[in-house]
C-alpha positions as CSV (number, residue, x, y, z in Angstrom):
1,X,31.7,-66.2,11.2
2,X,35.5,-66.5,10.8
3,X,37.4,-69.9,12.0
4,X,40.4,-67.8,11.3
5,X,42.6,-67.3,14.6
6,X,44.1,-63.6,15.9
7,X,46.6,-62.2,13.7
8,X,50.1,-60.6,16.1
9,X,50.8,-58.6,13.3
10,X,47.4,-56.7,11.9
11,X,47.9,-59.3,8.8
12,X,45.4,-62.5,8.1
13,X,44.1,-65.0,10.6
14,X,46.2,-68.2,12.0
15,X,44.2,-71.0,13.0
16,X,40.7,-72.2,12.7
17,X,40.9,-73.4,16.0
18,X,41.2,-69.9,17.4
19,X,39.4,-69.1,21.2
20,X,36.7,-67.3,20.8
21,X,35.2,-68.5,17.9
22,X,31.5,-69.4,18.4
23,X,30.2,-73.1,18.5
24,X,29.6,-74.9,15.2
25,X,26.7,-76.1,13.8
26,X,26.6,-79.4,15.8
27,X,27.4,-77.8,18.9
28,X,24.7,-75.7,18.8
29,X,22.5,-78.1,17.8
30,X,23.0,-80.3,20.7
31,X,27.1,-80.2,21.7
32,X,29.8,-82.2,20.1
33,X,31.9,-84.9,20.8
34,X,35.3,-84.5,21.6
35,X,36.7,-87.1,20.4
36,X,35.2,-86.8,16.9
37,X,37.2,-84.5,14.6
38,X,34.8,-81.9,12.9
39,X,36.3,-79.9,10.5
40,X,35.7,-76.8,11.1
41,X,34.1,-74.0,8.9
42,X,37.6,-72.2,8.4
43,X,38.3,-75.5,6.4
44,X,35.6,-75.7,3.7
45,X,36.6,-75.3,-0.2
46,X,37.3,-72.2,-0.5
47,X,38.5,-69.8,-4.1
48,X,41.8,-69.9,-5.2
49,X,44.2,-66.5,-4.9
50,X,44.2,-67.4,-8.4
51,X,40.7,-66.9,-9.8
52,X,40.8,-63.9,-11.5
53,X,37.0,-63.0,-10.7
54,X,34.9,-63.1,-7.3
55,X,32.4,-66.0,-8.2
56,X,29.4,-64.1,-5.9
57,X,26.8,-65.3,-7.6
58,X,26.4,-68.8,-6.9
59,X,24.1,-68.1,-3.6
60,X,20.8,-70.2,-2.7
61,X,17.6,-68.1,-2.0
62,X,17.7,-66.5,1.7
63,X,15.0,-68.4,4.4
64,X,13.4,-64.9,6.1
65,X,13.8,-65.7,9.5
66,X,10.8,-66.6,12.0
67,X,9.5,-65.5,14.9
68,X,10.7,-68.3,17.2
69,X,13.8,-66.9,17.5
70,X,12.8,-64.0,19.1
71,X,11.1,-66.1,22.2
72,X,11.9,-65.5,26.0
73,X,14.8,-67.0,25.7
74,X,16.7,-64.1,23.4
75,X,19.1,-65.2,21.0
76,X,19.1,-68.2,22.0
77,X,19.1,-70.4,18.2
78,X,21.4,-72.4,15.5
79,X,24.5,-71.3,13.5
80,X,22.3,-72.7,11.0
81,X,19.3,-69.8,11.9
82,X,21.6,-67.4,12.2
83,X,23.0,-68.1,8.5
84,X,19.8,-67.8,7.1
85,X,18.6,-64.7,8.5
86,X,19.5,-62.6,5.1
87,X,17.1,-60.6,3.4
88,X,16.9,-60.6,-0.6
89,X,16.9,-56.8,-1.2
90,X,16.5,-57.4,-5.0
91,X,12.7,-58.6,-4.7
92,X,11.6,-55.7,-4.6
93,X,13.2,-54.1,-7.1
94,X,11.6,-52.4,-9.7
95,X,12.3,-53.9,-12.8
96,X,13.6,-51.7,-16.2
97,X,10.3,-51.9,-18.0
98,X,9.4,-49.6,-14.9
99,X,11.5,-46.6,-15.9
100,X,10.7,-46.0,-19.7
101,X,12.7,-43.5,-22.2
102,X,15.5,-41.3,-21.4
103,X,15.6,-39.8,-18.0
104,X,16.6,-36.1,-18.2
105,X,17.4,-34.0,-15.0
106,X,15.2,-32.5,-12.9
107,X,15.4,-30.8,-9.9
108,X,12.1,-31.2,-8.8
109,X,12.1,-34.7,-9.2
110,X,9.4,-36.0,-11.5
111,X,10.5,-39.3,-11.9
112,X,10.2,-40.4,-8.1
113,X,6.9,-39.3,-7.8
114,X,6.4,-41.0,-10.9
115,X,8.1,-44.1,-9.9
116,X,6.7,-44.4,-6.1
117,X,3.4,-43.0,-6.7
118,X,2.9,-46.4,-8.5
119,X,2.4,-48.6,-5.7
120,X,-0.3,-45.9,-4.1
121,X,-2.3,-45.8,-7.4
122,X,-3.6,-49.1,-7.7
123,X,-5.3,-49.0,-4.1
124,X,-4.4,-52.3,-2.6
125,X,-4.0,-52.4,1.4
126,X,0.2,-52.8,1.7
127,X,-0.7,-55.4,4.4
128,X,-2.6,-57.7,1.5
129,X,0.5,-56.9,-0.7
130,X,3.0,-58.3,1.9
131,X,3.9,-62.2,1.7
132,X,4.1,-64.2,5.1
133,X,7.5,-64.2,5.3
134,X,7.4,-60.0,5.8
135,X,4.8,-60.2,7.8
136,X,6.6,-63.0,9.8
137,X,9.8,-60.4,10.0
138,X,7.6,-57.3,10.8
139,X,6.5,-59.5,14.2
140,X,10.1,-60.5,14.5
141,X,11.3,-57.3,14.9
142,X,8.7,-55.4,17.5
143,X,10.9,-57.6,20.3
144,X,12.9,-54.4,19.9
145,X,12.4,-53.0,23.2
146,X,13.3,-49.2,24.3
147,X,10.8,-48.6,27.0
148,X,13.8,-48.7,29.1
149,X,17.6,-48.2,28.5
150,X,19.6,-50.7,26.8
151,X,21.7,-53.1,28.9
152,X,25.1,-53.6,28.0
153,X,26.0,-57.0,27.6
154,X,29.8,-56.8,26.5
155,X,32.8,-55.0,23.8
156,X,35.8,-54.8,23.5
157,X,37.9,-52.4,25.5
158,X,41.9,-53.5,25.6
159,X,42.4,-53.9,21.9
160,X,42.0,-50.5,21.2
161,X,44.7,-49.8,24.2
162,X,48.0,-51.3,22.7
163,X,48.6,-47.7,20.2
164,X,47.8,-44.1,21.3
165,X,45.0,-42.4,20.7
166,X,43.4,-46.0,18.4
167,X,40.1,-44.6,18.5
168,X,37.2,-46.5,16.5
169,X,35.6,-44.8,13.5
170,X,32.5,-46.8,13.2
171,X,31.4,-50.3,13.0
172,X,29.3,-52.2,10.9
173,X,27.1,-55.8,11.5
174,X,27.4,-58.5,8.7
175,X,23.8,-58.9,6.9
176,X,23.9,-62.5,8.5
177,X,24.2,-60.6,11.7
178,X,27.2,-63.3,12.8
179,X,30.3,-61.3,13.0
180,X,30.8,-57.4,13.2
181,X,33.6,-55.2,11.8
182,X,34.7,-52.1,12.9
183,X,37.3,-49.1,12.0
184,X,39.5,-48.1,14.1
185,X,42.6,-45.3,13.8
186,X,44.9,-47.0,13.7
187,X,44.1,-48.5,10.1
188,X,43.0,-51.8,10.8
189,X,39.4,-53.4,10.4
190,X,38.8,-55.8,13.2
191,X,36.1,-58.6,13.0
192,X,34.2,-59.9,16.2
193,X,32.2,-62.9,16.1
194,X,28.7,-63.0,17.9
195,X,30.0,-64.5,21.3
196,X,28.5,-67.7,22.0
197,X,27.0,-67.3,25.0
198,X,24.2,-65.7,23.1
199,X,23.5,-68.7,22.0
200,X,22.9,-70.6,24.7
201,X,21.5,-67.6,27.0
202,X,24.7,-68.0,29.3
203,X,24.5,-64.8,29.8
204,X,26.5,-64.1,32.6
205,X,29.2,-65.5,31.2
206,X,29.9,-63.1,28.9
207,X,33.5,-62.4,29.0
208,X,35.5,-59.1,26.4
209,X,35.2,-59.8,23.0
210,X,38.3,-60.6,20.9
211,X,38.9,-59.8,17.4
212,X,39.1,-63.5,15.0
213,X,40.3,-61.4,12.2
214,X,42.4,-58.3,11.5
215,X,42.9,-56.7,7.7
216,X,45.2,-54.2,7.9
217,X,45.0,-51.1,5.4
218,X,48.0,-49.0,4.3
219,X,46.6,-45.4,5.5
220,X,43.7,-43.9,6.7
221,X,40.5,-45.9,6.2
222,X,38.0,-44.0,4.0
223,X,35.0,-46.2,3.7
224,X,34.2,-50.2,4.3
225,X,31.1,-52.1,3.5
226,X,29.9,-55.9,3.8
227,X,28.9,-57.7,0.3
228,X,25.6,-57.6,0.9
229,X,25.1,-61.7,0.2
230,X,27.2,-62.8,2.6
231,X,26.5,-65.7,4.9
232,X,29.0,-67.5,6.9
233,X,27.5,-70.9,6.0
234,X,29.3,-70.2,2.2
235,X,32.8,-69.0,2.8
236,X,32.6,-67.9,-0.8
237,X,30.5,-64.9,-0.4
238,X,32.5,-63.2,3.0
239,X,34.1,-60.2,1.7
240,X,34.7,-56.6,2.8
241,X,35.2,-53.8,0.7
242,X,37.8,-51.5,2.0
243,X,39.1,-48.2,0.5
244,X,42.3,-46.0,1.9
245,X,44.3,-43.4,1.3
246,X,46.5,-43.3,-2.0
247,X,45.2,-47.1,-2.0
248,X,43.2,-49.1,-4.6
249,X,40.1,-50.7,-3.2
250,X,40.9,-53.6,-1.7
251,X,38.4,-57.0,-1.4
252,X,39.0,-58.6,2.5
253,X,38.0,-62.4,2.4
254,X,36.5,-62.1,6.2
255,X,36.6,-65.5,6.4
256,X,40.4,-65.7,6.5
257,X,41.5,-62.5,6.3
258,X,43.2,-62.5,2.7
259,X,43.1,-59.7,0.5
260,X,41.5,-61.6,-2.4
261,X,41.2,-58.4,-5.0
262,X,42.0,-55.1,-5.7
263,X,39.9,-52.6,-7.5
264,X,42.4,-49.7,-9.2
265,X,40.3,-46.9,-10.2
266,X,42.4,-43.7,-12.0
267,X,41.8,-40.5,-12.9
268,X,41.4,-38.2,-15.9
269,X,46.1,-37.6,-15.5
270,X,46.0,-41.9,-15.2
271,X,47.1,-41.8,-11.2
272,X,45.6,-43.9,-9.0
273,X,42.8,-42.4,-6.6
274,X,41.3,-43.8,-3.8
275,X,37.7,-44.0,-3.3
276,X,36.1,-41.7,-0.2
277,X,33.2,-43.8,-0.7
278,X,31.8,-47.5,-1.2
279,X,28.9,-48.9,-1.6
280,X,27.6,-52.7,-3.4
281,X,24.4,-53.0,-5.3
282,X,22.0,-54.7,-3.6
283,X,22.7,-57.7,-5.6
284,X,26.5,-57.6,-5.1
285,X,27.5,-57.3,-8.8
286,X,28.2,-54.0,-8.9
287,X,30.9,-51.8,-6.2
288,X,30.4,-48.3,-6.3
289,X,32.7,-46.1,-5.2
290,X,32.6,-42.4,-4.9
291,X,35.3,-39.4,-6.2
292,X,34.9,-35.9,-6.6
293,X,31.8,-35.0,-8.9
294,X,31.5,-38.7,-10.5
295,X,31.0,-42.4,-9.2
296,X,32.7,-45.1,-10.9
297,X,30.9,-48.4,-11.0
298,X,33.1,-52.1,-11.0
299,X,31.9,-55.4,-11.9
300,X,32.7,-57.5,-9.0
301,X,34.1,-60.3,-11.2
302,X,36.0,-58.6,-12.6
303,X,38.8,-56.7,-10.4
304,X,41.7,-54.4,-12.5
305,X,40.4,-51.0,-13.7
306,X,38.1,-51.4,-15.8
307,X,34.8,-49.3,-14.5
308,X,32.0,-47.2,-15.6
309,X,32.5,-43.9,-14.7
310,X,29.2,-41.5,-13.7
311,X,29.5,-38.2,-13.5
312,X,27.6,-35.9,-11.2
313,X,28.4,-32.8,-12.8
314,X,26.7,-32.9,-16.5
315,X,27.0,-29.3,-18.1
316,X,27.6,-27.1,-15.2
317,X,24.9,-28.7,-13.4
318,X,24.1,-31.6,-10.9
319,X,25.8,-32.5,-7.7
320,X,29.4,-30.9,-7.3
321,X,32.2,-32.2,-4.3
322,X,33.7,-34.8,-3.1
323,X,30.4,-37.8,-3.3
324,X,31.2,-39.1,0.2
325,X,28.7,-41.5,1.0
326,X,26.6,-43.9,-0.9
327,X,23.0,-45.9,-0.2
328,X,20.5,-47.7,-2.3
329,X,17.2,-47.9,-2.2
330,X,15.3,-51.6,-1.2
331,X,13.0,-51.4,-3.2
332,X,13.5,-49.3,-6.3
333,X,15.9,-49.1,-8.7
334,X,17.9,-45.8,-7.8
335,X,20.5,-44.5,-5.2
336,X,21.2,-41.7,-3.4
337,X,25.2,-40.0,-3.2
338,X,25.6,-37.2,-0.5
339,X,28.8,-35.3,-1.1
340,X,30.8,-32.8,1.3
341,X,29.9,-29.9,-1.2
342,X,26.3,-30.4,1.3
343,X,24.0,-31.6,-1.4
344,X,21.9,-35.0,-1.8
345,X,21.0,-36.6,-5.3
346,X,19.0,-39.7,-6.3
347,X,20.4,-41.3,-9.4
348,X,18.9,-44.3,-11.3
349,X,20.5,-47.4,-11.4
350,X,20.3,-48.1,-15.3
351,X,22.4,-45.1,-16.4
352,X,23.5,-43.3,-13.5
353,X,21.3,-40.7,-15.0
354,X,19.9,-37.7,-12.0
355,X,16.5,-38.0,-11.2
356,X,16.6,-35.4,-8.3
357,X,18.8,-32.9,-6.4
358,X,17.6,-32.2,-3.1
359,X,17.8,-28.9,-1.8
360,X,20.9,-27.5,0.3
361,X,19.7,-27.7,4.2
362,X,22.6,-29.4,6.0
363,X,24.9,-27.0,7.4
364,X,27.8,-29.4,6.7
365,X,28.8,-32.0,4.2
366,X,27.2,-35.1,4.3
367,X,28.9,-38.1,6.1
368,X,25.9,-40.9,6.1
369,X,22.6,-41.2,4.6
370,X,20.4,-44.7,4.3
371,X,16.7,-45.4,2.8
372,X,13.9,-46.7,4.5
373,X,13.1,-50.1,4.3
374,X,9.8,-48.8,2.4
375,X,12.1,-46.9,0.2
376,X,9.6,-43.9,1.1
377,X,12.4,-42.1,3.0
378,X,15.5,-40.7,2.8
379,X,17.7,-39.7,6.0
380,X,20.7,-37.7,6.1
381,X,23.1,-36.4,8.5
382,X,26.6,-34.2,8.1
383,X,29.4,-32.9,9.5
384,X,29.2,-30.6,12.5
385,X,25.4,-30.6,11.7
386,X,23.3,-31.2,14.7
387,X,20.4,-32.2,12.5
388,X,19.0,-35.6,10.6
389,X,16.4,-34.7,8.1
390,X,14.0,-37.2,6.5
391,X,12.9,-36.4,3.0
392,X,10.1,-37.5,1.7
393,X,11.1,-38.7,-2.0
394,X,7.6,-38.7,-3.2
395,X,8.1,-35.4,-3.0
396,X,11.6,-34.3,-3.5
397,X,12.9,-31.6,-1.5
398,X,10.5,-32.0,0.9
399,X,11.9,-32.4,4.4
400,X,9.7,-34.4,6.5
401,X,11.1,-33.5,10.2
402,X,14.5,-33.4,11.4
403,X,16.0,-34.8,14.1
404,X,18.2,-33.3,16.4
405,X,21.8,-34.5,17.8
406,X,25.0,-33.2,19.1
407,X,27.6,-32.9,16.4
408,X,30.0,-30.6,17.0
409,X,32.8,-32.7,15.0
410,X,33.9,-33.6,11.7
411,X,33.9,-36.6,11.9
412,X,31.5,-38.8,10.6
413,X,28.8,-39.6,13.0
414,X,26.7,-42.7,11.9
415,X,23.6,-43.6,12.3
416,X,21.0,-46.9,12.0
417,X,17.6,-47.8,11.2
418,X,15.8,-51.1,11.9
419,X,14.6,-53.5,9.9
420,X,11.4,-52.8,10.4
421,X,11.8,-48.7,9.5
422,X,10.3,-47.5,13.3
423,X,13.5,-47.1,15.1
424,X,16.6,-44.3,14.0
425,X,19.1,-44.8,16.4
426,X,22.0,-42.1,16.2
427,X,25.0,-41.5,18.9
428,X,26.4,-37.8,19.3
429,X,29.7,-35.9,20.4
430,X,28.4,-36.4,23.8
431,X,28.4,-40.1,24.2
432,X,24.8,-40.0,24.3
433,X,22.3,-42.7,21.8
434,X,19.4,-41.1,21.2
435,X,15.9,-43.3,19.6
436,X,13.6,-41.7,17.5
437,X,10.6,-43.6,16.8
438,X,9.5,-42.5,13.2
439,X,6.2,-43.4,13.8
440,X,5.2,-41.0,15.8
441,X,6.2,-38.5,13.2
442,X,3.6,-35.6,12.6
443,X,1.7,-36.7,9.4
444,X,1.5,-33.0,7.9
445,X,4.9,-33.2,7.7
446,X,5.5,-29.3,8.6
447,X,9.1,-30.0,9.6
448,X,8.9,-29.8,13.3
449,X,12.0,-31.4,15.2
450,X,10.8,-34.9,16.6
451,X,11.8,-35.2,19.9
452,X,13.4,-38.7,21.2
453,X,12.0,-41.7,22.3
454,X,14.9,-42.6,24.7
455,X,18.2,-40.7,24.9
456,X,21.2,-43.2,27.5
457,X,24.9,-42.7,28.0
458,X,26.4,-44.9,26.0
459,X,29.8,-43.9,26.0
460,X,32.3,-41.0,28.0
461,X,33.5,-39.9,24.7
462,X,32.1,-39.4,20.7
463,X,29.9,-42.4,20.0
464,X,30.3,-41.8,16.1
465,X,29.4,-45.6,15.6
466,X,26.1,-47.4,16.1
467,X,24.5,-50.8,14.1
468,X,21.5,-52.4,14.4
469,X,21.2,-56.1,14.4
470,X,19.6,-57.3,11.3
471,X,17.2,-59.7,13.3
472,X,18.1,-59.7,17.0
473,X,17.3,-56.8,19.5
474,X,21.4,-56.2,19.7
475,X,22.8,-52.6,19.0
476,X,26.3,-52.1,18.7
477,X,27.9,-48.7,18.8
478,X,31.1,-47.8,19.1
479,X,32.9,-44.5,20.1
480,X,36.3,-42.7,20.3
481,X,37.8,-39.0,18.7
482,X,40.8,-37.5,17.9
483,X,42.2,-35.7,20.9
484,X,44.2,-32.2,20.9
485,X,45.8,-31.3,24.5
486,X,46.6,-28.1,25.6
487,X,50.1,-26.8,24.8
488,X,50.7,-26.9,28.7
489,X,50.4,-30.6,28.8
490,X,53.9,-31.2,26.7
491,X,56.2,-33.4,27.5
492,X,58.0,-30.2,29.7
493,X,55.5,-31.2,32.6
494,X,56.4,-34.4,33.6
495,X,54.1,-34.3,36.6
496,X,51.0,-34.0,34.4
497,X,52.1,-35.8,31.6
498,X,49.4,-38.7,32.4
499,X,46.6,-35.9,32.8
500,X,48.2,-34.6,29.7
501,X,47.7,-37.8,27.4
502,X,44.3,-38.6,28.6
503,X,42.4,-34.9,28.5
504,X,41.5,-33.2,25.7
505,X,40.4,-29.6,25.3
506,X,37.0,-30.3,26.4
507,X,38.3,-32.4,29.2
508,X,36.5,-35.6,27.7
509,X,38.7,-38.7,28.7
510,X,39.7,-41.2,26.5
511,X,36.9,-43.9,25.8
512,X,38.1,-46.3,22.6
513,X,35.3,-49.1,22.7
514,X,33.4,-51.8,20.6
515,X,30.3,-51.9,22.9
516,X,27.1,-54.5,22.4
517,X,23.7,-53.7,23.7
518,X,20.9,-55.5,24.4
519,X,17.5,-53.9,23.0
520,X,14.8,-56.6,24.2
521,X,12.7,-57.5,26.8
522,X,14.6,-57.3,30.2
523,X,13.1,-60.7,30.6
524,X,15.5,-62.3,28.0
525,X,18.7,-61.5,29.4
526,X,19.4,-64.1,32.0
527,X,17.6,-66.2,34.9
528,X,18.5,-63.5,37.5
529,X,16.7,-60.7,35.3
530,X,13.7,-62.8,34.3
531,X,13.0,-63.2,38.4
532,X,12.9,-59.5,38.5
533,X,11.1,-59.1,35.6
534,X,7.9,-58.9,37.2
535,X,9.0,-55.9,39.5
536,X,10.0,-54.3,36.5
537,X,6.6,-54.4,34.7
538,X,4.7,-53.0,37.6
539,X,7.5,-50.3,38.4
C-alpha cells in the first residue's frame, strides 16, 4: 500500500524505495525493467499539508471482485485486482424516505422490526434480489477453508522486541485488503504491506514482515479505524483515524505517514477530551467518535471542532457510560454504540435519535461489537465476559445464541466476521482462535451456546487481535498482555531476573506478535503442499 520507507524514530516514512514494499503494478503484471525508471506509487500527486479539508469524496465506483482470484493458485493476482476489491457499503442503504416522522425511544425496538421486516414482506427469494456481482463475491468467499487448522504463513516477531513489555492491542486489514495496521503498547500504529510473495505464490519464500510505516501517538492508543474508501491505487483516500489519551483525533495519511488533520472535540468546561471510540460512516463523510453518555459526529472535510454532538442520555433515560465502541450497519441506516456501563443501543443515522436499548446480559462492558453483513445481526463481546451474544434486531433484545471464549482480561478482545456472514472468528486469554460457523445456528433461537467449528493455538499468550481478509482466505491475529511478576522476581534476585521479566503470574511467557494465516485450501499454498494434497483429502 505504502511506498513510504521505515521510520528510526516512530515518525513518517523515508523513502519510496523502501525493502519490502510489494511489486507495482507492472511487476505484477508481467515484471519490470530495470533500466526503465517507474515512479513509484509513493510519488503520485498527492494533497497539500495545506488543504484545509480531506477531499474523500472524489472516488470511482468499486469493481466487486471475481471469482478467479480465488483459483488453485491462492493469491496469486494484480496490484490492480487487489485495489479494486472494495465493497460499496452505501448501496444498500436505506434511504430517508424509509424512516418517516420523528423517531421516539423505545425500548422494545419498534422501529427495527419496522425497518427490517420490510425486505421479508414483499416475498421475493433474497437470491433473485442479489445482483451478480454478490452472488459472484458469495462464491468468492466459500474458498474459506477451516476443515483443518490454519497454516501460518508469516508476522512479525522482532519489532515488538526493541521496548519492554510492546505488546500488540489489536490489528486491523485495510478494506483494499493491501496493507494491515496494528496497535501496539508502546503507542505506535505500524503498517505492513501484503508481502509479495503472495502474489506470485512463492510461498516458501516468505521471509518476517517489516513495518513500511510507523505513526506515532502521544499516549495510550484508545481506538483506530481505516476510512472505509480507501484504495492504494488513489493516495488521496489512505487515512487512519487514531485517537489517544489527552489527544485530539488525529487523521494518519498511511500512504506516507503524515498526520494530515486533527479533530479537537471539547467538553461541556471547553477542555479537550479524547475520544475512547471511532468509527466512519460507511460513506466516509462522517467520524464518529464516542465519550461518556454522548457521540460527537465530524464532517471529514472539515477538521477543527466543530461537531454534532448526540447524546445517549435524553431525560434520565437511554444508554449511560463511557460509549466505547462503535459499528454500522451495511445495509440500513442506523448504528449500534456499546458502552462500558454494559449496555448496547441502535441509534439512527438521520438524528442520532434511539431506536432500541438492548437488554443488560454481558457481565462486563462492551469492548467490540460489528453487524452482519445482512444487517440481521448484531454481535457483542466485553470485558472479562466469556461470552459473544448474537441479537437478533428484528427482534430487539432477543439473544440468538452465545458464543463462548476465554476472557479473563480487561482488555479488549476482538473479534471478526467474514464477508460472507458464516464465519466468527474470536481469539481468547489462552492464545486459542476459535471458528463458529453461524450457520449452523439452532433456528429456534432458544439461546443455547453454539459450540465451535475449529478451536487452534494461535498464539502462547492473549490473542486479543484477529482480522479477516476482505477477499482472500488470510486471517491475521495478533496477541500480547500486560504482564505483572511476582514481587520475588525484583531486581534483588539477580539470578532470576531473566525468569523474572519474562513470567507473569500465570506463568504465560511473553508472546508480542503480528501473525498471518492462511484459511484456504491446503492445495494453494505452495508446490510442495499441492503434491500432498491428495493424501490430505483421503486422510
Amino acid at each position: 500500500m505504502s511506498g513510504a520507507g521505515q521510520s528510526s524514530d516512530g515518525g513518517a516514512g523515508q523513502d519510496a524505495e523502501a525493502d519490502g514494499e510489494p511489486p507495482h503494478e507492472a511487476y505484477l503484471q508481467g515484471g519490470v525493467n530495470e533500466e526503465e525508471e517507474t515512479p513509484p506509487a509513493a510519488k503520485q500527486p498527492r494533497l497539500e499539508l495545506d488543504d484545509v479539508g480531506l477531499d474523500l469524496h472524489l472516488i470511482q465506483a468499486p469493481v466487486v471482485p471475481s471469482v478467479e482470484t480465488c483459483g488453485s493458485q491462492g493469491a496469486a493476482g494484480t496490484l490492480e485486482e487487489v485495489a479494486c476489491h472494495h465493497t460499496d457499503e452505501t448501496e444498500c442503504a436505506v434511504g430517508p424516505e424509509e424512516i418517516e416522522g420523528d423517531v421516539e425511544w423505545h425500548q422494545n425496538g419498534a422501529e427495527i422490526r419496522e425497518t427490517l421486516g420490510q425486505t421479508e414482506e414483499d416475498g421475493t427469494d433474497e437470491s433473485e434480489k442479489k445482483s451478480p456481482e454478490d452472488n459472484a463475491a458469495e462464491q468468492h468467499y466459500q474458498c474459506l477453508d477451516f476443515s483443518q487448522n490454519p497454516q501460518m504463513l508469516t508476522g512479525s516477531w522482532a519489532e515488538y522486541t526493541h521496548t519492554a513489555e510492546n505488546y500488540l492491542r489489536g490489528c486491523k486489514w485495510a478494506p483494499d485488503g493491501s496493507c494491515i495496521v496494528s496497535n501496539s503498547a508502546d503507542n505506535v500504529l505500524r503498517v505492513y504491506n501484503l508481502p509479495p510473495e503472495l502474489y506470485s505464490s512463492r510461498w516458501d519464500m516468505l521471509s518476517e514482515m517489516s513495518p513500511v510505516l510507523k505513526m506515532a501517538e502521544g499516549d495510550t492508543i484508545y481506538d483506530y479505524c481505516w476510512f472505509p474508501k480507501m484504495t492504494s491505487m488513489d493516495p488521496d483516500t489512505c487515512f487512519i483515524a487514531s485517537s489517544s489519551r489527552d489527544n485530539p483525533v488525529h487523521i494518519w495519511d498511511a500512504f506516507y505517514g503524515d498526520l494530515r488533520a486533527s479533530f479537537r472535540p471539547y467538553n461541556h468546561l471547553d477542555e479537550l477530551t479524547a475520544a475512547h471510540s471511532l468509527c466512519f460512516s460507511p460513506d466516509g463523510s462522517q467520524l464518529y467518535c464516542g465519550f461518556d453518555k454522548i457521540v460527537r459526529v465530524f464532517h471529514t472535510d472539515r477538521p477543527g471542532r466543530d461537531c454534532e454532538e448526540r447524546p445517549t442520555m435524553v431525560k434520565k433515560q437511554g444508554q449511560t457510560g463511557i460509549i466505547s465502541c462503535i459499528a454500522f450497519s451495511p445495509c440500513q441506516t442506523m448504528y449500534a454504540c456499546g458502552s462500558y456501563s454494559r449496555s448496547a443501543g441502535i441509534y439512527s443515522c438521520e438524528d442520532g435519535s434511539l431506536l432500541a436499548l438492548l437488554p443488560t446480559r454481558h457481565h462486563g462492558g462492551l469492548t467490540h461489537l460489528i453487524f452482519s453483513p445482512n444487517g440481521y445481526h448484531l454481535f457483542t463481546g466485553g470485558r472479562k465476559d466469556s461470552e459473544i451474544l448474537c441479537w437478533d434486531l428484528r427482534d430487539p433484545g432477543r439473544v440468538l445464541f452465545s458464543m463462548y471464549r476465554n476472557v479473563n482480561t480487561n482488555q479488549r478482545i476482538y473479534f471478526d466476521m467474514d464477508q460472507s456472514g458464516r464465519y466468527l472468528l474470536s481469539g481468547d486469554t489462552n492464545g486459542v482462535v476459535s471458528v463458529w460457523d453461524t450457520l449452523t445456528a439452532p433456528p429456534d433461537g432458544n439461546e443455547e451456546t453454539l459450540q465451535p467449528l475449529l478451536q487452534f493455538q494461535a498464539h502462547t499468550d492473549c490473542a486479543n487481535g484477529i482480522s479477516v481478509h476482505p477477499f482472500m482466505p488470510l486471517v491475521a491475529s495478533s496477541s500480547g498482555q500486560r504482564k505483572f511478576c511476582w514481587p520475588s522476581d525484583s531486581e534483588d534476585s539477580e539470578s532470576d531476573s531473566d525468569e523474572g521479566n519474562v513470567i507473569s503470574t500465570n506463568g504465560v511467557r511473553q508472546d508480542n506478535a503480528l501473525v498471518l494465516w492462511w484459511a484456504g485450501p491446503l492445495g494453494s499454498t505452495n508446490e510442495r503442499v499441492q503434491e500432498e494434497e491428495p493424501a490430505v483429502i483421503e486422510s
